[in-house]
Each structure stands twice: as structure tokens, then as C-alpha cells.
C-alpha positions in Angstrom: 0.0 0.0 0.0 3.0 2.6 0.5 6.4 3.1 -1.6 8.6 4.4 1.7 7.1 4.5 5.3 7.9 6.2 8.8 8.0 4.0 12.1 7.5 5.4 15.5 8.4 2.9 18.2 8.2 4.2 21.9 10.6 3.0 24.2 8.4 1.0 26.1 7.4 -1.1 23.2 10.8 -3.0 23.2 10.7 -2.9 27.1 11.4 -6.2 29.1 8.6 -7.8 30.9 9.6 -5.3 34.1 8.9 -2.3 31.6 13.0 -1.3 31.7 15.6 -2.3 29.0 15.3 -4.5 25.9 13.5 -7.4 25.9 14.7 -10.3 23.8 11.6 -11.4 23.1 10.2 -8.3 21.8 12.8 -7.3 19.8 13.0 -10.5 17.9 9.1 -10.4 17.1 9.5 -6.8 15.9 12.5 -7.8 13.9 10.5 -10.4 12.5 7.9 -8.2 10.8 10.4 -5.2 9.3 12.1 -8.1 7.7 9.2 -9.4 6.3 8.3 -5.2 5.2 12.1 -5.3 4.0 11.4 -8.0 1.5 8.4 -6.6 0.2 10.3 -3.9 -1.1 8.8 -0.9 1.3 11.4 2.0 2.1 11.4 2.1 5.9 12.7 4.5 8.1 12.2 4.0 11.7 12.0 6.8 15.2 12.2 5.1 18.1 12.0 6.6 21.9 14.2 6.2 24.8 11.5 5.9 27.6 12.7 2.3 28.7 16.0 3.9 29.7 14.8 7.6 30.4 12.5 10.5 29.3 13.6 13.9 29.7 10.9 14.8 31.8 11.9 12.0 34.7 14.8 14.7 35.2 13.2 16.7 37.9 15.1 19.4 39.3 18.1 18.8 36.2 18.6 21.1 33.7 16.2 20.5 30.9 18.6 20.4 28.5 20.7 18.2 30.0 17.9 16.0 30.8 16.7 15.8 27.3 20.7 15.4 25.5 20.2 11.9 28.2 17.0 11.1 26.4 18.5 11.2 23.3 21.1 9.2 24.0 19.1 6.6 25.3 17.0 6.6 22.0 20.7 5.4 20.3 21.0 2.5 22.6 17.4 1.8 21.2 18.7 2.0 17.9 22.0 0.1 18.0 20.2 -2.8 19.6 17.8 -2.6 17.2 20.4 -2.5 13.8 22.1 -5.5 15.5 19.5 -7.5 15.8 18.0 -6.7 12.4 21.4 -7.5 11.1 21.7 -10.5 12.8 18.4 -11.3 10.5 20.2 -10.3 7.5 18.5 -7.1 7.2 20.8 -4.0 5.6 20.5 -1.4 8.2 21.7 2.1 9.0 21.9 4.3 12.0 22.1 7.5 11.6 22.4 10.2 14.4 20.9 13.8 15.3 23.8 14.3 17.0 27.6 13.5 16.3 28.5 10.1 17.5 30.6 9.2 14.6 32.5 6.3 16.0 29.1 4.2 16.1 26.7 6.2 13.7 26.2 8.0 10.6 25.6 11.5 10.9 22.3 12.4 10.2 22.1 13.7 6.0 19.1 13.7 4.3 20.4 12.5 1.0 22.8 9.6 2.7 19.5 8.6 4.2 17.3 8.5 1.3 19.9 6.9 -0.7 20.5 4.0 1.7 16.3 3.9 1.2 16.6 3.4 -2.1 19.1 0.6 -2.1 16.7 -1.0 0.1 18.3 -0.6 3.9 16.3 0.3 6.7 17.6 4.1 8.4 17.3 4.2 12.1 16.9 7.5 13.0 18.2 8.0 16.4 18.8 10.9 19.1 15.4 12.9 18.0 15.9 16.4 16.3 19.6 16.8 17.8 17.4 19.8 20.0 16.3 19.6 23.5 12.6 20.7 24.3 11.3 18.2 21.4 10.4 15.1 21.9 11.0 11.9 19.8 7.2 12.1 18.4 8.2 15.1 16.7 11.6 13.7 15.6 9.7 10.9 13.9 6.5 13.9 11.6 10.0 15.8 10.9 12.2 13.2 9.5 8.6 11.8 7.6 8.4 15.3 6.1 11.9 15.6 5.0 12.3 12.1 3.6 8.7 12.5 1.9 7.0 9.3 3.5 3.7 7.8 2.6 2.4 7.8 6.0 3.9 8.1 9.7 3.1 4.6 11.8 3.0 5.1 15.3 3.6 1.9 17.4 2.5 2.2 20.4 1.4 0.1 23.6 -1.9 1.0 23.1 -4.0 -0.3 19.8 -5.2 3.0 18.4 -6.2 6.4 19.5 -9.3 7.2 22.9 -11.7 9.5 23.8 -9.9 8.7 27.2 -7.1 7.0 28.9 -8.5 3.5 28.6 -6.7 2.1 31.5 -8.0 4.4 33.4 -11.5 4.9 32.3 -13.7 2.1 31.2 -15.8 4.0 29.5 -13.1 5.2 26.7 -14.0 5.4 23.5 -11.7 4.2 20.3 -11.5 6.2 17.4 -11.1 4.1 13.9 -10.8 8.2 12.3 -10.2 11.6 13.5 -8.6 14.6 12.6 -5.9 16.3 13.1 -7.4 19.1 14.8 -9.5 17.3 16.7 -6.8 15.5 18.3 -5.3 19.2 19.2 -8.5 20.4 20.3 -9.7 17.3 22.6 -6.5 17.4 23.8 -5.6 13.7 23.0 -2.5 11.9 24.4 -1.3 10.3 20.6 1.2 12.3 19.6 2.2 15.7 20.9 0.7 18.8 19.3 3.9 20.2 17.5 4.3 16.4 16.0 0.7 16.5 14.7 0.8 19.7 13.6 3.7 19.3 11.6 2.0 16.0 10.0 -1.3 18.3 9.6 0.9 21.0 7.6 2.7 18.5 5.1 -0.3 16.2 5.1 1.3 12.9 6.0 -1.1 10.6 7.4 -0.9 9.0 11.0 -1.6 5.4 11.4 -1.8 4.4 15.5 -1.7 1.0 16.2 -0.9 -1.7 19.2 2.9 -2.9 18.4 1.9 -5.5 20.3 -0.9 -7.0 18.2 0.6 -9.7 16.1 2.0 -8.7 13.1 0.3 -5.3 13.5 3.2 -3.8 11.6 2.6 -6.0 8.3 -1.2 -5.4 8.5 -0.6 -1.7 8.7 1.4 -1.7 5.5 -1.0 -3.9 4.6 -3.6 -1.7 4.9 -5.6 -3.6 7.1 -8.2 -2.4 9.1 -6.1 -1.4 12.6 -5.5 1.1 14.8 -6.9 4.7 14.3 -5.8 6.5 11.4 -5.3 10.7 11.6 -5.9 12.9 8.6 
């Protein structure tokens, strides 16, 4: 259904069963499905948080900056456990980096990226915008905007977009559409509002999904009825 996608993966997605660090388990069945999107020839480039380590915002007291530049870097632990175990699957892979970490990844250049897309390698994007006070969501509608992607994926632990928290109200409601604005204006948890804005402005559709649903990925590029779609 698309030529060259956008993956957001939250931290917690690749969590352990204790909700901290990597988890074998759920890296492998990720893994699983972008080699399967790999072969069918779809462009993938992929965001993925650093909340299983640490979110800027657990700083406290710290100096947001400083509290953010940790957040990053725990987003390229994400991502260099991820390339290794998609290369372990024979998957050609690339990480490239907002910020200059040269003696484990790329830099972050837009044409070295879409190249290594067109010869059919899957970029990791890691360490957000390079810029604290922006969070990971809005690293993933910026890089989908600059390397022109069909549609953002958001994988998330939850299997689409509510009317409410539904863990904590039972009487949530699940969206299967909404718009952009809406989501600003009810004040919805999806993404943040400079991330959906910036999808909104460059009109790149946001498909928001369970990662956890089996091979929820595949269906999404599938097209497959899932998750909540914003547009």
C-alpha cells in the first residue's frame, strides 16, 4: 500500500517484561515483521523513543537540556540494539544520528538517508531532532516530512487512539478516524501537538496502532483495518 514508510516505536514497546531495558523477546518479534516489510520492497525508516531507559521529563530538578541530551542518547541504545538484531536477520540497516557520535553512527544527512532507502536498507533514525525541548514524536513527523513518507506509523502500547485513557476509564472510547485538529483540540495523548501539527501542515497521514498486536506492523502496510488513522 506505500512506496517508503515512517516508524515510530516508543521505548516502552521494546521494554522487558519489568517495563526497563530491551527485551529479547520483543525485539526478535519486531524484527520479525520489518524483515518481512524489507522484503516486500517498502522503504522504511524508523524513530524510536528512549522511555525504557529515560525521558527527559523524569529529570526533575536537572537542567532541561541536559535531561533531554540523556534522552537522546538513550533513544541510540534503542537503535543500535535494534540494527544489531535486524542485522543478525540479515536485514541491511543504518543508524544515523541527530547528534555527532561518529564512532558508532552516521551523521544524520538527508540525501545519505534517502539513498541508503533506495538501495533498500532500513535508516534508524536516532537521538530525536539533535534539540532539546522536542520530543522523539516530533523527531519521527520531521524526518517523515523531509524524507517524503507515505504515511507516519505510530507503534505504540496502546492499539489506536481514545476518547480517554482507557486504563483508566472504562468507558473510553476508540477512534477508527479523527482529525488532526481534533486531536489538538480534545486534547488527545497520541502524539504531541507540534508532531501532529507538523504531519497536519505537510499532510502525511498517521496510522496508530498496538505494536503489540501480532504482526500489526505487516497489516498496517497492509492496509488492514487497525488502529486509528489521523488525517
Amino acid at each position: 500500500m506505500y512506496k517508503r514508510i515512517l516508524i515510530k516505536i516508543s521505548g516502552e514497546a521494546l521494554a522487558d517484561e519489568n517495563g526497563f531495558g530491551i527485551g529479547n523477546v520483543t525485539i526478535n518479534e519486531l524484527v520479525e515483521q520489518l524483515k518481512v516489510v524489507n522484503q516486500e520492497g517498502i522503504q522504511v525508516g524508523i524513530v524510536i523513543g528512549g522511555g525504557n531507559f529515560w525521558r527527559g521529563r523524569q529529570g526533575g530538578h536537572m537542567d532541561r537540556s541536559t535531561a533531554d541530551h540523556m534522552g537522546m542518547l538513550a533513544t541510540l541504545i534503542n537503535a543500535l540494539a535494534l540494527q544489531d538484531a535486524l542485522e543478525g536477520q540479515g536485514v541491511p540497516v543504518r543508524v544515523q544520528s541527530a547528534l555527532n557520535i561518529n564512532r558508532i553512527a552516521e551523521p544524520y544527512i538527508l540525501r545519505r538517508a534517502i539513498r541508503h532507502l533506495e538501495k533498500g536498507r532500513i535508516v534508524i533514525f536516532a537521538c530525536g531532532t539533535g534539540n532539546p525541548y522536542f520530543s522523539t514524536d516530533t523527531g519521527a513527523a520531521l524526518r517523515a516530512a523531509e524524507i517524503n513518507a507515505d504515511v507516519l506509523l505510530l507503534a505504540k502500547n496502546i492499539d489506536g487512539i481514545y476518547s480517554a485513557d482507557p486504563k483508566l476509564d472504562p468507558t473510553a472510547v476508540k477512534f477508527d478516524e479523527i482529525r488532526y485538529m481534533d486531536v489538538i483540540q480534545k486534547g488527545l495523548k497520541a502524539m504531541d501537538t507540534t508532531a501532529i501539527s507538523m504531519c497536519m501542515e505537510n499532510n502525511i497521514p498517521i496510522l496508530a496502532f498496538g505494536v503489540n498486536e501480532k504482526d500489526s506492523i505487516i497489516k498496517a502496510v497492509k492496509g488492514e483495518k487497525i488502529g486509528t488513522i489521523i488525517k
